[in-house]
N, C-alpha and C positions, 0 to 999 in steps of 0.2 A: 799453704797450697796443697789441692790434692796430688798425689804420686801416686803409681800401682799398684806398690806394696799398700800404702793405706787405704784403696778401695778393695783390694784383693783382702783385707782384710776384715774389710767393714761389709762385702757380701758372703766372707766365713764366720762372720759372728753372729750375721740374721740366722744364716744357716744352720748353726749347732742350736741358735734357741728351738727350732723346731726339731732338732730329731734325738735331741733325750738323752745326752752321752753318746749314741753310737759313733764310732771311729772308722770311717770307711775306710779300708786298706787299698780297694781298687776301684779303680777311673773306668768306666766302660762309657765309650762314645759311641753311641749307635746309627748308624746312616741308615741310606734308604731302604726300607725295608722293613728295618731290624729292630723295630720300637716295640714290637710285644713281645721282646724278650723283658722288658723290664715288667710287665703285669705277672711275671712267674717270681718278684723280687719280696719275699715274707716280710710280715711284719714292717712295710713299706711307709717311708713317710712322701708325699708326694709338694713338689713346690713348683711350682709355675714361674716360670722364668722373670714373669711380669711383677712379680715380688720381693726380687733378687737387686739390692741396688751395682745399679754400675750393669744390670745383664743387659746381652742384644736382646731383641723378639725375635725365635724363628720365622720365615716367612715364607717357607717349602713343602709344596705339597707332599703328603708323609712324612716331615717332622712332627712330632708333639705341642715340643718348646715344654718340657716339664724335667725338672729335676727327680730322680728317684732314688731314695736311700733307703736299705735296707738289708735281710740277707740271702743270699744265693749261693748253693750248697757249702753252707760253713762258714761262709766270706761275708764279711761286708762290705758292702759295694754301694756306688754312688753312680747310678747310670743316669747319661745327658739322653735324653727322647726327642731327639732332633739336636741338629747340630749348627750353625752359622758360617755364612760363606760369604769367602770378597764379595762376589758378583751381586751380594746381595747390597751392595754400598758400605757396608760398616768395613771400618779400619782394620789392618792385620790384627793390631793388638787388642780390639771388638772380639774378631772373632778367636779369638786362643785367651781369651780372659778367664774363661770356667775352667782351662787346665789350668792355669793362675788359682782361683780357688780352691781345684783340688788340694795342691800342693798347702795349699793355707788350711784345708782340712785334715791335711795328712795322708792321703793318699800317698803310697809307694807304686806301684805301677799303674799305668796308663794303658787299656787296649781298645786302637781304634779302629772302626771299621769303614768300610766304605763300600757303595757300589761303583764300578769303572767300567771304562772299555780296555780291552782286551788287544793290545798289539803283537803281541808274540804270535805267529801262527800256528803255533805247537798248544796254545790255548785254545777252548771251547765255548762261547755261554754259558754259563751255569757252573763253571769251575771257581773253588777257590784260591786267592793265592796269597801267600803268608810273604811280606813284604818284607825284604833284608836290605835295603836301602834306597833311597829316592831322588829325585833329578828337580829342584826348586825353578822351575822354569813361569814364576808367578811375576816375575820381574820387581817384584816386596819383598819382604823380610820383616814378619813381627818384630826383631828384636831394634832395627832402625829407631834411632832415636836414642835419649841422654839412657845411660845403664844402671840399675838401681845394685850394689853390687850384695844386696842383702837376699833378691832373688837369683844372681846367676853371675858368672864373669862375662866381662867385655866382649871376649873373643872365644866362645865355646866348641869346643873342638864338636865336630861332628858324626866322624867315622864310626861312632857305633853306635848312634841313631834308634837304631831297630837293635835293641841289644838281641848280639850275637845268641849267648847259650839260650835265649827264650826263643828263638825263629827255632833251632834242634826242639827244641821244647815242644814247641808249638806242631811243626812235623811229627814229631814221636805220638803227639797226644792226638793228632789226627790219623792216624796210623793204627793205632788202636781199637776205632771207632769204628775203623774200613773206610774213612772217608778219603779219598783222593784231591791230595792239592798240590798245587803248582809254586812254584818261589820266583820269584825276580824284584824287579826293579818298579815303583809306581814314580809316573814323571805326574807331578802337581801343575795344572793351569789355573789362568783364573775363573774361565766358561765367562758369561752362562753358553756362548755358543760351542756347539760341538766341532773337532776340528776339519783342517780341510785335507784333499788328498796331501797335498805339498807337506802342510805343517806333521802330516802323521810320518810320511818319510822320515822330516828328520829326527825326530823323535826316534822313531825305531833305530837308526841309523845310530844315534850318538847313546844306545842301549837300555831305551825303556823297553819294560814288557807291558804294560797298562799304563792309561789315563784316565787323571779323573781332577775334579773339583773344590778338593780338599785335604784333607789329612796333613800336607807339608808344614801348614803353620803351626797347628797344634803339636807336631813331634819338631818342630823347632824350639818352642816354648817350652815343652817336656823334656828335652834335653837339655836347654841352658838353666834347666832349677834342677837334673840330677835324677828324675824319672826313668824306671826301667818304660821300658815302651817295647810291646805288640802289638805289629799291625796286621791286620787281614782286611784283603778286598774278596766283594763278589765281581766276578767276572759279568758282568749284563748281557753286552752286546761284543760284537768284533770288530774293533778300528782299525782293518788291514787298507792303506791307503788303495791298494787294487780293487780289492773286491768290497768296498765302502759303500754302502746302501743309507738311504735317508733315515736318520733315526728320530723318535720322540723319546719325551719324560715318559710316558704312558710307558712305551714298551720296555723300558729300563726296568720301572716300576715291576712289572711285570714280571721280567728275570727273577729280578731282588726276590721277589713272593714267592718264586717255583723254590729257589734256592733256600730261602728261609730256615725249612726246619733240622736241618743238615748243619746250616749256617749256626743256630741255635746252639744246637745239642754240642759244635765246637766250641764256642766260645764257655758257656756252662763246665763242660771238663777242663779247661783252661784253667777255670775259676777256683773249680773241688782243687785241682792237684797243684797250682804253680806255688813256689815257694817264693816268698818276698825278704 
């Protein structure tokens, strides 16, 4: 019978016959937005998701759905071009299965991104914010279900999630660049709906500073296999339940783009300098 570890294995074996020995050291998950950071990836192997057994298909507008290996200044890296979400119907452990692969590729760190909304009111649109721990309000949990104990333990502690010295990291290395970013907390839903005044209260209230649609599963699965993990979000829009105005995908989209090359040029210096 198939298990995890044997399909997580058997789409990291497709995977290395295509890219030649190279060893990707790190996981870049790119959200909305953020997919033409992986065309700046040298020497690039490219695989479409649709060729990957055991992958979802992306099915959101400005996802890719392509695999990208290759290298980014010095590093080798493995970046997702579009990412998998509940809302889209597939299972928790559907969508957190390619950080599964990573791990079966050897990836050491994990850095995801995301676009959100914005509850802090000390936040702006267009801000970044380096994510130091988060609120699982998905009412799931990938790891539900029998525990394979060859990827993770039972009961994974979670308190350093977003490991600590890489958020310092990640601040100092934006600091450097002059870029200004913001820290707190990202609360995970499942969408697709955007929320309402009521639900943003409590959210703000019980200590998020942003929401968004993603990210919770995959740094739950990057944490129960041992993964360093950095997250950053773009701020899109403001989810202040007072002053809450109709939002669409479009104008998300939108942020994500203005923010971009800002967004870029962090994640890149992340890449040159972090130590694994």
């Amino acid at each position: 019978m198939a298990t995890l570890l044997s399909n997580m294995n058997e789409a990291a074996t497709l995977i290395q016959s295509k890219i030649e020995g190279k060893q990707p050291e790190i996981g870049l998950i790119l959200g909305s937005g953020l997919g033409e950071l992986a065309d700046e990836i040298e020497n690039a192997v490219q695989i479409d998701y649709s060729e990957i057994p055991h992958f979802p298909v992306s099915t959101v507008e400005g996802h890719a759905g392509k695999l990208v290996i290759g290298t980014l200044n010095g590093k080798t890296v493995l970046a997702m071009q579009g990412r998998f979400h509940y809302y889209e119907g597939y299972s928790m452990q559907d969508v957190t299965f390619p950080v599964r692969v990573m791990k079966g590729l050897g990836v050491k760190l994990v850095v995801v991104t995301n676009a959100c909304g914005g509850m802090n009111p000390e936040f702006s649109a267009g801000d970044l914010m380096i994510i130091n721990d988060h609120l699982n309000m998905t009412g799931a949990n990938p790891l539900i279900g029998p525990n394979e104990a060859e990827l993770g333990p039972r009961f994974p502690d979670m308190s350093t999630a977003y490991t600590p010295e890489l958020v310092q990291f990640t601040k100092e290395t934006a600091a450097s660049l002059g870029i200004n970013v913001q820290e707190g907390v990202y609360a995970g839903i499942t969408g697709p709906t955007y929320m309402t005044k009521a639900e943003l209260r409590m959210l703000r209230t019980v200590g998020g500073d942003a929401i968004g649609m993603s990210t919770v599963p995959e740094v739950i699965v990057a944490s129960h296999m041992g993964l360093k993990v950095i997250g950053i979000s773009c701020i899109t829009d403001m989810a202040i339940a007072d002053e809450l105005e109709p939002l669409t995908h479009e104008q998300v989209v939108a942020v994500a783009n203005r923010t971009k090359p800002k967004f870029i040029n962090l994640v890149k210096e992340i890449v040159k300098n972090v130590t694994l």
